[in-house]
PDB file of N, CA, C and O in Angstrom:
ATOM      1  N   UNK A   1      -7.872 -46.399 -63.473  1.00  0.00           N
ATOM      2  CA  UNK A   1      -7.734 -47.815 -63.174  1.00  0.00           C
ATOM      3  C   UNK A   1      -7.643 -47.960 -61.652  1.00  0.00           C
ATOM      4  O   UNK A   1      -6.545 -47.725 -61.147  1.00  0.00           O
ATOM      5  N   UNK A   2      -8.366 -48.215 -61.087  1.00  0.00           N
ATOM      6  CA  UNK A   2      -8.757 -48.801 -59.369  1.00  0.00           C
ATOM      7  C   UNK A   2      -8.166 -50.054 -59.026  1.00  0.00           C
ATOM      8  O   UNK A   2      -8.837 -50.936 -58.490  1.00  0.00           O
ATOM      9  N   UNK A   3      -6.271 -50.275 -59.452  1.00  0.00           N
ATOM     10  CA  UNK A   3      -5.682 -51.527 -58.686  1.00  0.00           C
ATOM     11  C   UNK A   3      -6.266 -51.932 -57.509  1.00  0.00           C
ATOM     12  O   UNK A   3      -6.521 -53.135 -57.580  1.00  0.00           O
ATOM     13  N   UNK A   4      -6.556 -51.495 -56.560  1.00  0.00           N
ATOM     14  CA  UNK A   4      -6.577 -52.816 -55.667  1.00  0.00           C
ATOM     15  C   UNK A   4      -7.697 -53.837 -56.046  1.00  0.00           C
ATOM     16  O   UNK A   4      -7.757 -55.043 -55.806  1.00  0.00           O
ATOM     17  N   UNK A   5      -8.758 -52.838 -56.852  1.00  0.00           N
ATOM     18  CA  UNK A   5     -10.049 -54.175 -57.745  1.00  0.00           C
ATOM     19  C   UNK A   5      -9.198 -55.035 -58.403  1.00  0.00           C
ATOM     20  O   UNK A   5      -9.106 -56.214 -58.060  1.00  0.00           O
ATOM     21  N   UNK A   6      -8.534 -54.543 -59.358  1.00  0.00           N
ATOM     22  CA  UNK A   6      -7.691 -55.793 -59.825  1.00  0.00           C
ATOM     23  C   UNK A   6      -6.538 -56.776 -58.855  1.00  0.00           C
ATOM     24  O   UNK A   6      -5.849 -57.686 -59.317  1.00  0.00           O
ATOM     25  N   UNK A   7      -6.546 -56.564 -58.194  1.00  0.00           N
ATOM     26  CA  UNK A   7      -6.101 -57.032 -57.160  1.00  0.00           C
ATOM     27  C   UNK A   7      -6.704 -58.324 -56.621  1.00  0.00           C
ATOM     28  O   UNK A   7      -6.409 -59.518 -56.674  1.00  0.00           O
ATOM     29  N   UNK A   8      -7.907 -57.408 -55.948  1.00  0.00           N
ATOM     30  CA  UNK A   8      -8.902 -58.776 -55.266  1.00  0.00           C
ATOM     31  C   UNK A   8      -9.238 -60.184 -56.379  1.00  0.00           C
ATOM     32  O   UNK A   8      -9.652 -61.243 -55.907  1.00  0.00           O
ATOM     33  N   UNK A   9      -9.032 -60.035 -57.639  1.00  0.00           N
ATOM     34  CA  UNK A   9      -9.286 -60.911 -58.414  1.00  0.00           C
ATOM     35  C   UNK A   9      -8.211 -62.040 -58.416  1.00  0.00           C
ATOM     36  O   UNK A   9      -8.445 -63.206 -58.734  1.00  0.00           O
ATOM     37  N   UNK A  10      -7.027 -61.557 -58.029  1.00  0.00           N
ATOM     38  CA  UNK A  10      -6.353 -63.011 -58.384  1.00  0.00           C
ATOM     39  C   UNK A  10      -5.876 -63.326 -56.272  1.00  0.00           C
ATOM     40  O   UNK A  10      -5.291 -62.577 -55.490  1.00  0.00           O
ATOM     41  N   UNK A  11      -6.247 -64.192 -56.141  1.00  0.00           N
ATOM     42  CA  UNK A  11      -6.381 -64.529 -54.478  1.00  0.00           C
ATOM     43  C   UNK A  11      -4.981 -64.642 -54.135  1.00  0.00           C
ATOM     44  O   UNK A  11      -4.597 -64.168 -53.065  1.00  0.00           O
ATOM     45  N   UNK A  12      -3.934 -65.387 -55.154  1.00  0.00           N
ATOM     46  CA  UNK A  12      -2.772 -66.391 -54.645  1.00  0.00           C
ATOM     47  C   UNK A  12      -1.770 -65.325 -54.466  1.00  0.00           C
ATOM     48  O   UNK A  12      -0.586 -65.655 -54.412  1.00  0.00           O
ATOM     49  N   UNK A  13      -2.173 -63.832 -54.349  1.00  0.00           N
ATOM     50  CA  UNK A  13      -1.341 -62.432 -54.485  1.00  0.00           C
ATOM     51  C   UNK A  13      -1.336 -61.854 -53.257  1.00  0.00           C
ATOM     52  O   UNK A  13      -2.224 -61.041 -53.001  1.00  0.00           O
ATOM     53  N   UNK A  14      -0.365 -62.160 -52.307  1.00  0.00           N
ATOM     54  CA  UNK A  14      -0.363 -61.482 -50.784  1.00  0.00           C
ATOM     55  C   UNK A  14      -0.022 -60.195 -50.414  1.00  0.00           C
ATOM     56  O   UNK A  14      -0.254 -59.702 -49.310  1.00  0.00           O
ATOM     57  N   UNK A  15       0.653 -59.530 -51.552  1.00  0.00           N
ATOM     58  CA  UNK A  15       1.046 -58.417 -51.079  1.00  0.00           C
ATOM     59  C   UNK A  15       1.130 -57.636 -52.811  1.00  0.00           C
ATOM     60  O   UNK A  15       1.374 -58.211 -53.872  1.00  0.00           O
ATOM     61  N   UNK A  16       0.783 -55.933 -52.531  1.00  0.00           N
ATOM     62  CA  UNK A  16       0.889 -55.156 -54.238  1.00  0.00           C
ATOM     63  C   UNK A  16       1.241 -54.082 -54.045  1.00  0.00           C
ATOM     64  O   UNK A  16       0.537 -53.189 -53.573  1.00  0.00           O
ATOM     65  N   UNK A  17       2.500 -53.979 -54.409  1.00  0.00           N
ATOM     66  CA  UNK A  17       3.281 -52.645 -54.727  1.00  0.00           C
ATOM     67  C   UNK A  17       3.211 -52.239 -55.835  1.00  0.00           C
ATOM     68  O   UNK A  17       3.034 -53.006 -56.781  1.00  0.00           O
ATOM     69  N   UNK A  18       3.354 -50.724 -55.998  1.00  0.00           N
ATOM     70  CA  UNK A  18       3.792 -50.222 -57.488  1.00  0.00           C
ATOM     71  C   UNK A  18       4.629 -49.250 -57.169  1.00  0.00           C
ATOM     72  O   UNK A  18       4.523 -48.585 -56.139  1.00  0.00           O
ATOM     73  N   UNK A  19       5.736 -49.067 -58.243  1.00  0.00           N
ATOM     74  CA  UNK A  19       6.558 -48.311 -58.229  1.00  0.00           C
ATOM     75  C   UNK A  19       5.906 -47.223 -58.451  1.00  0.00           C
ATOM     76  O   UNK A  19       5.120 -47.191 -59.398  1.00  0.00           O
ATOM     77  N   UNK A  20       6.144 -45.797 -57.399  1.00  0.00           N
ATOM     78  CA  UNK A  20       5.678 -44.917 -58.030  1.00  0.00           C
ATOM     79  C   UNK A  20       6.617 -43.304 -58.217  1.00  0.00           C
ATOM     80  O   UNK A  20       6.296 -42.246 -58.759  1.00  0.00           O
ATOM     81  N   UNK A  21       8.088 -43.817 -57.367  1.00  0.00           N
ATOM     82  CA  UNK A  21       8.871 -42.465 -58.327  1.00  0.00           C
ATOM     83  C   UNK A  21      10.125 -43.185 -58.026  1.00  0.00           C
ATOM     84  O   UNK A  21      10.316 -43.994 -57.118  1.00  0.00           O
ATOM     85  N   UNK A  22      11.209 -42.635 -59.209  1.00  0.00           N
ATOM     86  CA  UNK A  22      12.735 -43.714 -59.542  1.00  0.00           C
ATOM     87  C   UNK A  22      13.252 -42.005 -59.483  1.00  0.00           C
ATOM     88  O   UNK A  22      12.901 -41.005 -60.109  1.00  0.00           O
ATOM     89  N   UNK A  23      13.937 -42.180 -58.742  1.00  0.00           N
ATOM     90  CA  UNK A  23      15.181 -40.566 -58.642  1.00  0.00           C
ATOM     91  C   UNK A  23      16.581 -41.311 -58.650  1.00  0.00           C
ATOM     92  O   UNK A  23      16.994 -42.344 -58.123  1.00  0.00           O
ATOM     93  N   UNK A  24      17.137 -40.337 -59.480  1.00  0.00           N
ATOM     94  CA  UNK A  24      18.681 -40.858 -59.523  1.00  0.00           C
ATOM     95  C   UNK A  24      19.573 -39.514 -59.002  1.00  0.00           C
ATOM     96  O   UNK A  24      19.381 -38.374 -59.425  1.00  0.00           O
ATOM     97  N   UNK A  25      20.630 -39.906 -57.952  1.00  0.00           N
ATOM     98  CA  UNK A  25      21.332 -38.836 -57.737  1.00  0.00           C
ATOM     99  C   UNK A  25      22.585 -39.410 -57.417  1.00  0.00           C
ATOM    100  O   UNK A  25      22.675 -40.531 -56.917  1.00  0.00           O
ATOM    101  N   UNK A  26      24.008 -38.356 -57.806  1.00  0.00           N
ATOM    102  CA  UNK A  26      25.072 -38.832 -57.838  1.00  0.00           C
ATOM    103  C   UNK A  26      25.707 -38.281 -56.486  1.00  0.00           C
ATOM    104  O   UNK A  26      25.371 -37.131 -56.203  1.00  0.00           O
ATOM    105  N   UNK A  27      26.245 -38.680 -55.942  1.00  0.00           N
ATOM    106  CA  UNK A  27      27.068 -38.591 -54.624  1.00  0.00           C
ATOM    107  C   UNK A  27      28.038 -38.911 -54.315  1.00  0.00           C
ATOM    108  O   UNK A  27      28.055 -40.103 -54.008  1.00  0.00           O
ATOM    109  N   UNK A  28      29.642 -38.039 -54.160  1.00  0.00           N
ATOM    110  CA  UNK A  28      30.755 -38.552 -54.195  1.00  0.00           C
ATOM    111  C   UNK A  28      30.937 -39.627 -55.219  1.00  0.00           C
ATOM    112  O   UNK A  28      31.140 -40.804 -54.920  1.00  0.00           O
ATOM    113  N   UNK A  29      30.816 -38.950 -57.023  1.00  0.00           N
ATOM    114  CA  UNK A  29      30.906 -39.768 -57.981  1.00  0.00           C
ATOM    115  C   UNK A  29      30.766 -40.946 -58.117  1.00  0.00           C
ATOM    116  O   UNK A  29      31.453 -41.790 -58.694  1.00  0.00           O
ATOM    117  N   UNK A  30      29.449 -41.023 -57.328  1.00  0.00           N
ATOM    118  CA  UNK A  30      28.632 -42.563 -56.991  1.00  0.00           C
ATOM    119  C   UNK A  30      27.181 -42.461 -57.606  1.00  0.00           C
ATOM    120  O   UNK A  30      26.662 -41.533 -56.986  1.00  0.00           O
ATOM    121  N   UNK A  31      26.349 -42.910 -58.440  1.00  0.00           N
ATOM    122  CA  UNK A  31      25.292 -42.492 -59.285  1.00  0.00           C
ATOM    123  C   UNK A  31      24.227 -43.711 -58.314  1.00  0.00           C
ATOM    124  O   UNK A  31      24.251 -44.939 -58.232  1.00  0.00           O
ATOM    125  N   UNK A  32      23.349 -42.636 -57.686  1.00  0.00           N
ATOM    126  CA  UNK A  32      22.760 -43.788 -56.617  1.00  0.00           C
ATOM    127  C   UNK A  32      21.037 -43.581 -57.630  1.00  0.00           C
ATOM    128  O   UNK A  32      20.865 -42.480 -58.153  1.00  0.00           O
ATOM    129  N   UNK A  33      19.985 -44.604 -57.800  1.00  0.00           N
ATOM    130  CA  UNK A  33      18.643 -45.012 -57.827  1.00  0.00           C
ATOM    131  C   UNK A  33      18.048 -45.519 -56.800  1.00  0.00           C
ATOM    132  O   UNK A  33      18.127 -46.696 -56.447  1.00  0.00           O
ATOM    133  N   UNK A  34      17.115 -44.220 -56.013  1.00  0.00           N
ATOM    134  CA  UNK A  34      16.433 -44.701 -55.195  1.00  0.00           C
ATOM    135  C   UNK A  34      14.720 -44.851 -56.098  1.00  0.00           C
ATOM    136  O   UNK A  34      14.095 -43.901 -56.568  1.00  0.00           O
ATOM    137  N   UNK A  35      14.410 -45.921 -56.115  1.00  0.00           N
ATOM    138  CA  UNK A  35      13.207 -46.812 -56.246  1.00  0.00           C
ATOM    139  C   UNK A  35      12.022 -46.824 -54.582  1.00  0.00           C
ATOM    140  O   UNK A  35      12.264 -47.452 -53.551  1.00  0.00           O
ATOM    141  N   UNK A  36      10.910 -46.003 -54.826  1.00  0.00           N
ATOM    142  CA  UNK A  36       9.815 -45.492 -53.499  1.00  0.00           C
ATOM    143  C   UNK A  36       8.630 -46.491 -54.116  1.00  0.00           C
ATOM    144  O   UNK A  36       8.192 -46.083 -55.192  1.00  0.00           O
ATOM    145  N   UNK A  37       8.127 -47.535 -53.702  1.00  0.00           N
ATOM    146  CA  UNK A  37       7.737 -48.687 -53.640  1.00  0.00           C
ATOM    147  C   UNK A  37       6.041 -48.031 -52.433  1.00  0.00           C
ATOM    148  O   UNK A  37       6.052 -47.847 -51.216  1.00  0.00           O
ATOM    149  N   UNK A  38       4.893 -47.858 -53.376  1.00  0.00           N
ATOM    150  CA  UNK A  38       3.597 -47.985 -52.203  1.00  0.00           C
ATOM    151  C   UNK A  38       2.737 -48.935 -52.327  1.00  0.00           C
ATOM    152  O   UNK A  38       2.101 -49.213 -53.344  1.00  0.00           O
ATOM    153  N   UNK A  39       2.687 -49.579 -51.048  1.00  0.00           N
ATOM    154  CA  UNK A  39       2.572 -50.725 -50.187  1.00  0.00           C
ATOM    155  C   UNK A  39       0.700 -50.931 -50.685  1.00  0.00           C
ATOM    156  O   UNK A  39       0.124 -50.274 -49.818  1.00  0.00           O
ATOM    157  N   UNK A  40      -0.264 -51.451 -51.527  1.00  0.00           N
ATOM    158  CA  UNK A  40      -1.473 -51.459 -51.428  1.00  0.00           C
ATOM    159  C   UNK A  40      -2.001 -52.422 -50.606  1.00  0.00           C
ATOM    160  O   UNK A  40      -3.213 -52.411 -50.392  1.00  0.00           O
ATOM    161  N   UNK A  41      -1.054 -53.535 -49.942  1.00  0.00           N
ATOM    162  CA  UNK A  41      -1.756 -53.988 -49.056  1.00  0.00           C
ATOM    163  C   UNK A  41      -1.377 -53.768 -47.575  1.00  0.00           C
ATOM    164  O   UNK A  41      -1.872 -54.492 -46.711  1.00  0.00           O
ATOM    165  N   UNK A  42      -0.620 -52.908 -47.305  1.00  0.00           N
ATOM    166  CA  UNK A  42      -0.602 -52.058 -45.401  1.00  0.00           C
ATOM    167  C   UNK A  42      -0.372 -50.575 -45.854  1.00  0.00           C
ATOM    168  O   UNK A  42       0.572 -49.876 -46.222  1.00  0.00           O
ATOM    169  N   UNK A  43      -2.167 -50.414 -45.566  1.00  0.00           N
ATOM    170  CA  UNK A  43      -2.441 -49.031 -46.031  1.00  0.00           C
ATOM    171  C   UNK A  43      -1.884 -48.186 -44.661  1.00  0.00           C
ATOM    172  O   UNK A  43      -2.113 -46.991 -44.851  1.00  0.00           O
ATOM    173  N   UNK A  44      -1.310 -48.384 -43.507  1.00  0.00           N
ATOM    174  CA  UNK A  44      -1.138 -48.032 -42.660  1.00  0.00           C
ATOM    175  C   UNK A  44       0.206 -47.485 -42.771  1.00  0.00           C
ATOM    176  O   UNK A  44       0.437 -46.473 -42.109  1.00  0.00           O
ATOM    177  N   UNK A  45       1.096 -47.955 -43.461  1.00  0.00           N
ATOM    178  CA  UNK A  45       2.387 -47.874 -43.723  1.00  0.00           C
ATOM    179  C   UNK A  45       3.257 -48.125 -44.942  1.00  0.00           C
ATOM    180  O   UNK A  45       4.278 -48.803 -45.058  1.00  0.00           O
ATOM    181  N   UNK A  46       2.511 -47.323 -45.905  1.00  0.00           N
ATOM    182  CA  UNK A  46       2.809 -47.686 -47.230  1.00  0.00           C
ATOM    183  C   UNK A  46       4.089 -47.701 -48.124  1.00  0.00           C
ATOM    184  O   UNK A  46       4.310 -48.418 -49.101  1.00  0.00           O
ATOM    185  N   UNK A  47       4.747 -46.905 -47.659  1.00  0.00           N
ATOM    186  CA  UNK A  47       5.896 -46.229 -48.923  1.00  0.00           C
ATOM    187  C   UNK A  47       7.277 -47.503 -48.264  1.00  0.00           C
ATOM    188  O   UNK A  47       7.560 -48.157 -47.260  1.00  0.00           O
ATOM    189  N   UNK A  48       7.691 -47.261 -49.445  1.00  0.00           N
ATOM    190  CA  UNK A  48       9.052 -48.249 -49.047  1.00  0.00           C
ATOM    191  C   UNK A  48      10.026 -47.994 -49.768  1.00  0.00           C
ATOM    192  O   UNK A  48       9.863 -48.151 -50.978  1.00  0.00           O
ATOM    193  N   UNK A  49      11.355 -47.521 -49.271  1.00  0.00           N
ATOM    194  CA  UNK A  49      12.490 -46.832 -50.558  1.00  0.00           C
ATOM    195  C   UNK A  49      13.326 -48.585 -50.523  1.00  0.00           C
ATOM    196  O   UNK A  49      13.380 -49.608 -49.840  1.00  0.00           O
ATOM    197  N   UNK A  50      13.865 -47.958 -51.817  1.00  0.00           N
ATOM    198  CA  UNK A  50      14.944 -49.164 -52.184  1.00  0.00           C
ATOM    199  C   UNK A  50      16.188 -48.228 -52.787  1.00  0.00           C
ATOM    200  O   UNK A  50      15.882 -47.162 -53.320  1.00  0.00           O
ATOM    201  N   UNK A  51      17.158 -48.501 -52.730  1.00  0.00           N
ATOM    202  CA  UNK A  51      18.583 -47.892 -52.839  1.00  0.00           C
ATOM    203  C   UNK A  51      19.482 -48.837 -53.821  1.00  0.00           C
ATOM    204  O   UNK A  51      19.829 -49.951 -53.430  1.00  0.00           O
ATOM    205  N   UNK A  52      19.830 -48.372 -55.055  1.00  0.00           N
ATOM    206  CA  UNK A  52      20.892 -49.382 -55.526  1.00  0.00           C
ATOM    207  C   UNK A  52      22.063 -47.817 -56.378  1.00  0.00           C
ATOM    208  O   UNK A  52      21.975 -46.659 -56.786  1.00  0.00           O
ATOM    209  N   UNK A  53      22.822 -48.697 -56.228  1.00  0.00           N
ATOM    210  CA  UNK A  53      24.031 -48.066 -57.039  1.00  0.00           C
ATOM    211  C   UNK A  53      24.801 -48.356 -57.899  1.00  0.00           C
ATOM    212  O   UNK A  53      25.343 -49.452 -57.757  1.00  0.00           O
ATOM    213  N   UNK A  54      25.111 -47.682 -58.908  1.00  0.00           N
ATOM    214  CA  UNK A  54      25.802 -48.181 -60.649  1.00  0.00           C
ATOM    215  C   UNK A  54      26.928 -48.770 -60.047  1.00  0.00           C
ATOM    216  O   UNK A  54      27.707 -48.431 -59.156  1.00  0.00           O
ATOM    217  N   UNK A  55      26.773 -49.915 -60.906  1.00  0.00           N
ATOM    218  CA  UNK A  55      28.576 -51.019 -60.873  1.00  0.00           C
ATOM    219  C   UNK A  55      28.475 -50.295 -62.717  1.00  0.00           C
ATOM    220  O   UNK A  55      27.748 -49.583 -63.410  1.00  0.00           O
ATOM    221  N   UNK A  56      29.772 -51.097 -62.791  1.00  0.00           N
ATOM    222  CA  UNK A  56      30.137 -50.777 -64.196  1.00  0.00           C
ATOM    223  C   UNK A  56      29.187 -50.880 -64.849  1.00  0.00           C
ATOM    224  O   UNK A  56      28.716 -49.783 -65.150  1.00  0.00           O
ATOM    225  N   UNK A  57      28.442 -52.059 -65.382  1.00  0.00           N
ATOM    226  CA  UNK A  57      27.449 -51.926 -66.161  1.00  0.00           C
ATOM    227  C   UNK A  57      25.716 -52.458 -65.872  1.00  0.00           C
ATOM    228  O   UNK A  57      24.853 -52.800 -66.681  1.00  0.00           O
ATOM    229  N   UNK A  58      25.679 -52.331 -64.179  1.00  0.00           N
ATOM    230  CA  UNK A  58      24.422 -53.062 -63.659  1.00  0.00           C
ATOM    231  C   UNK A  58      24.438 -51.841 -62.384  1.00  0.00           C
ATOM    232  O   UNK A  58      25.345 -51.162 -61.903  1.00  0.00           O
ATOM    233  N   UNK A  59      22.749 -51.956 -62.076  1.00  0.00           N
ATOM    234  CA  UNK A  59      22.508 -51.894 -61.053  1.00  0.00           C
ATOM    235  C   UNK A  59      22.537 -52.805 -59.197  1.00  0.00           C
ATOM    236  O   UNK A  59      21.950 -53.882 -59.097  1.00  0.00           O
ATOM    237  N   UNK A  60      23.058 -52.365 -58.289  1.00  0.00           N
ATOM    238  CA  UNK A  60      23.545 -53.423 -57.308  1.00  0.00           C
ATOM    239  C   UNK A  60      22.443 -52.881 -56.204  1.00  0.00           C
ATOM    240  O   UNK A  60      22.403 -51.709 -55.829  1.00  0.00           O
ATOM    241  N   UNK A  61      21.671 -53.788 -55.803  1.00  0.00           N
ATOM    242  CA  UNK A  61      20.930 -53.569 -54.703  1.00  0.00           C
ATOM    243  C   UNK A  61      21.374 -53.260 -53.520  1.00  0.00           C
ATOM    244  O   UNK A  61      22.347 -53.945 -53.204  1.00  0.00           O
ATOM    245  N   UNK A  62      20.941 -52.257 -52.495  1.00  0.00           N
ATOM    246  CA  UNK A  62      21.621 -52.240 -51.170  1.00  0.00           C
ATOM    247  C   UNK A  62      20.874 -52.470 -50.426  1.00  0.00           C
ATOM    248  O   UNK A  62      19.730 -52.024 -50.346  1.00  0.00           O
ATOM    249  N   UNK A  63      21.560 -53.423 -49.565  1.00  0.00           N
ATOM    250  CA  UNK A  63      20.312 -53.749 -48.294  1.00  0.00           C
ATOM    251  C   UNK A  63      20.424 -53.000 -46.914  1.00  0.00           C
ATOM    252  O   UNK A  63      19.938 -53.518 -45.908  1.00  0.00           O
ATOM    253  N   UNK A  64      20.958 -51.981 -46.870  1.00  0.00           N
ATOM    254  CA  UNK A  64      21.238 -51.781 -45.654  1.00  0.00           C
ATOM    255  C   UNK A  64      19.535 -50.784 -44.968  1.00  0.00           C
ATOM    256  O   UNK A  64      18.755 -50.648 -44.024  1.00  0.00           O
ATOM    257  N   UNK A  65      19.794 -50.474 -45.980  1.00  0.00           N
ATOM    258  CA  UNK A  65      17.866 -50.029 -45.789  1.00  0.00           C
ATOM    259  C   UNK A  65      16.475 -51.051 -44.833  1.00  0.00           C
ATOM    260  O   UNK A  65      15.504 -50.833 -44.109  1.00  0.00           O
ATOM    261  N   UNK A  66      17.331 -52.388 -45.540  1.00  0.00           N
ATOM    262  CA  UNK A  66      16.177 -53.195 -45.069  1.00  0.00           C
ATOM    263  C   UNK A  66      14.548 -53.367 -45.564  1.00  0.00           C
ATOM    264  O   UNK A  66      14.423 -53.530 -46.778  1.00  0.00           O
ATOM    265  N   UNK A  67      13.819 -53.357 -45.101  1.00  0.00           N
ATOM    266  CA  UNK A  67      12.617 -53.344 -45.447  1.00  0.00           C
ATOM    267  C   UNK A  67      12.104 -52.178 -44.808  1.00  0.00           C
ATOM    268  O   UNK A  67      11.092 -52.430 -44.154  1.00  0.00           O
ATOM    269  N   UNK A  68      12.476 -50.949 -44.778  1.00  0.00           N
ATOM    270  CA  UNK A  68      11.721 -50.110 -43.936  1.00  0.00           C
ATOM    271  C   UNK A  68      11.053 -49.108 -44.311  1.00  0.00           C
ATOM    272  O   UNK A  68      11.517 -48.082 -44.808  1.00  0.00           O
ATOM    273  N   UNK A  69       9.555 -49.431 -44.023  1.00  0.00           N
ATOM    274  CA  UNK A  69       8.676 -48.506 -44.315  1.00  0.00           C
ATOM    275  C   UNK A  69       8.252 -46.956 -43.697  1.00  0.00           C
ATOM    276  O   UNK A  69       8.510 -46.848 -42.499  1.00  0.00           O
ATOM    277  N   UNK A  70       7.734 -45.929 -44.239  1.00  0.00           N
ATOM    278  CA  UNK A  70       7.486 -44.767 -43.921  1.00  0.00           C
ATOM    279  C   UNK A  70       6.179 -44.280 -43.880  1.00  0.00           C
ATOM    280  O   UNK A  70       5.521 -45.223 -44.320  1.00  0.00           O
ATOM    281  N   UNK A  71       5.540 -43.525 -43.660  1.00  0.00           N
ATOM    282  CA  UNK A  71       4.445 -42.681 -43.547  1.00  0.00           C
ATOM    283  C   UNK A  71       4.037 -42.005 -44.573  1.00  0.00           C
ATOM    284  O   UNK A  71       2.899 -41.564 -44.733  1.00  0.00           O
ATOM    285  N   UNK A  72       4.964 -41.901 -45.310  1.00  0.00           N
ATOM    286  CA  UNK A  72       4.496 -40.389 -46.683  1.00  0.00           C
ATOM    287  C   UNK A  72       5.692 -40.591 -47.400  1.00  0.00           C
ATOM    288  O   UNK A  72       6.748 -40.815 -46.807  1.00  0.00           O
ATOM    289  N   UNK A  73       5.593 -40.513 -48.961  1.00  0.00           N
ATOM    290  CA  UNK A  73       6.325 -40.579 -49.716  1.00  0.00           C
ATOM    291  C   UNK A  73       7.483 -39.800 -49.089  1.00  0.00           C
ATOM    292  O   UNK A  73       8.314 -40.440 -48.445  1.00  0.00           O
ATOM    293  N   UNK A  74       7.654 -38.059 -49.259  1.00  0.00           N
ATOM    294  CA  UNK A  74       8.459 -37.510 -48.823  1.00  0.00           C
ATOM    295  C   UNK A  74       9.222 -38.112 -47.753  1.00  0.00           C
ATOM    296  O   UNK A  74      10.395 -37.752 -47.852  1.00  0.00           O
ATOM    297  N   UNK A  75       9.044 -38.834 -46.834  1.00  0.00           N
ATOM    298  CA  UNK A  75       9.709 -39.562 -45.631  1.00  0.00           C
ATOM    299  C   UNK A  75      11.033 -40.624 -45.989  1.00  0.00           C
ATOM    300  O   UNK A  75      12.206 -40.821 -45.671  1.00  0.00           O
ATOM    301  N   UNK A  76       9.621 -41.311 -47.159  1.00  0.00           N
ATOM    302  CA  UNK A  76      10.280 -42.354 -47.637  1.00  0.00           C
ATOM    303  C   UNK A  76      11.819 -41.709 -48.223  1.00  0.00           C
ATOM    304  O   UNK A  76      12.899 -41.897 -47.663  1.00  0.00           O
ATOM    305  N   UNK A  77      11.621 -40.977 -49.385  1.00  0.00           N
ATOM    306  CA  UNK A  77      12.756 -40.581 -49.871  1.00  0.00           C
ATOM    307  C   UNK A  77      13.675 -39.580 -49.316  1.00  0.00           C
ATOM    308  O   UNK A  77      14.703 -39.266 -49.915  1.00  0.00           O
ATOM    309  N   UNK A  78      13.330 -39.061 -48.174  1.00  0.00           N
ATOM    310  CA  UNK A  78      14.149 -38.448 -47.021  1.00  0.00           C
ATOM    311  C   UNK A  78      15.209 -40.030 -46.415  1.00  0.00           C
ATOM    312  O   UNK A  78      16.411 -39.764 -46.383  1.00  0.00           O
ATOM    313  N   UNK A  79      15.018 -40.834 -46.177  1.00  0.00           N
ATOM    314  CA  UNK A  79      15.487 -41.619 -45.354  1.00  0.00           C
ATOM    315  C   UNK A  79      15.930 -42.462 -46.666  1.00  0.00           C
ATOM    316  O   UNK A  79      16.130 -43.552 -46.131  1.00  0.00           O
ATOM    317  N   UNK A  80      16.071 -42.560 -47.356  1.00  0.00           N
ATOM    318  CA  UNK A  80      17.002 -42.777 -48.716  1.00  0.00           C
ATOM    319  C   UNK A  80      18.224 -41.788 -48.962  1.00  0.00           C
ATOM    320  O   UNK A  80      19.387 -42.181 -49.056  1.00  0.00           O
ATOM    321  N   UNK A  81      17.887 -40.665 -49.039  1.00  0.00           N
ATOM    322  CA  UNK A  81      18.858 -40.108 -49.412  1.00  0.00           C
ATOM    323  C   UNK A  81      19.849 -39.435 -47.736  1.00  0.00           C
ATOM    324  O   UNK A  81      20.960 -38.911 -47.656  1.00  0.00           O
ATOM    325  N   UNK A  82      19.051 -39.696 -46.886  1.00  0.00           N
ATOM    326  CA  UNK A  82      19.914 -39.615 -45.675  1.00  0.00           C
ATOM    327  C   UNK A  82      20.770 -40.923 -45.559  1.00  0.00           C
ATOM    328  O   UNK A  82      21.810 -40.800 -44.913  1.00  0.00           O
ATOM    329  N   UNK A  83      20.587 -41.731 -45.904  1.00  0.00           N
ATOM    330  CA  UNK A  83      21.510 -42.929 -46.138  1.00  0.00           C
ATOM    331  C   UNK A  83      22.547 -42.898 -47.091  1.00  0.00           C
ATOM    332  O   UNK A  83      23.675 -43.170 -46.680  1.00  0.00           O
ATOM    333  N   UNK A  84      22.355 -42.551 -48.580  1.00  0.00           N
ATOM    334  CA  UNK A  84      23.304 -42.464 -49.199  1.00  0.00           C
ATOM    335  C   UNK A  84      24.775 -41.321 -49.113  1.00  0.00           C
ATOM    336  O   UNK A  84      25.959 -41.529 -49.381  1.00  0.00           O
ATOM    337  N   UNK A  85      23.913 -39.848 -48.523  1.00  0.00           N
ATOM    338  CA  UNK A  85      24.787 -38.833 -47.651  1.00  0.00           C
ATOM    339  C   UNK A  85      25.927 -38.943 -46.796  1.00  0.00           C
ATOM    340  O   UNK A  85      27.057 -38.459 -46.716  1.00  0.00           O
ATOM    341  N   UNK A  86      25.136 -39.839 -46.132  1.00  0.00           N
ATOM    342  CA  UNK A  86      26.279 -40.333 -44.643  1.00  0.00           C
ATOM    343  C   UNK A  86      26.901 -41.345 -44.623  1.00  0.00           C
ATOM    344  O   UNK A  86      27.612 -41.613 -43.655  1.00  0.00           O
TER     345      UNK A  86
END
């Protein structure tokens, strides 16, 4: 399946991510999901981690990440889990 063809078909769509790896790791009995997000429309700078961590019974988004993109998957999830570490 060649997403970005499906893509070009619907116009009112500015931007297309897909999730493409969910790792869960626990840290100081903290159960963190980092979510690596690639970017199909800035092929220049694709990958994008997202960070959330278990509340009692939900996932809680963290923003301290921001929107910040990487070069290569591996990067991406380097600079995820260097965040949750420190």
């Amino acid at each position: 399946m060649d997403l970005p063809e499906i893509f070009r078909d619907f116009k009112q769509i500015e931007r297309e991510y897909e999730l493409r790896r969910t790792l869960e790791v626990v840290v100081r009995d903290t159960t963190y999901r980092i979510e690596v997000l690639y970017c199909y429309s800035n092929e220049n700078s694709p990958w994008f981690p997202q960070v959330y961590s278990r509340t009692s019974s939900n996932w809680k988004h963290l923003p301290h990440l921001g929107w910040v993109s990487e070069r290569s998957e591996e990067l991406a999830i380097r600079l995820a889990l260097s965040f949750i570490t420190d």
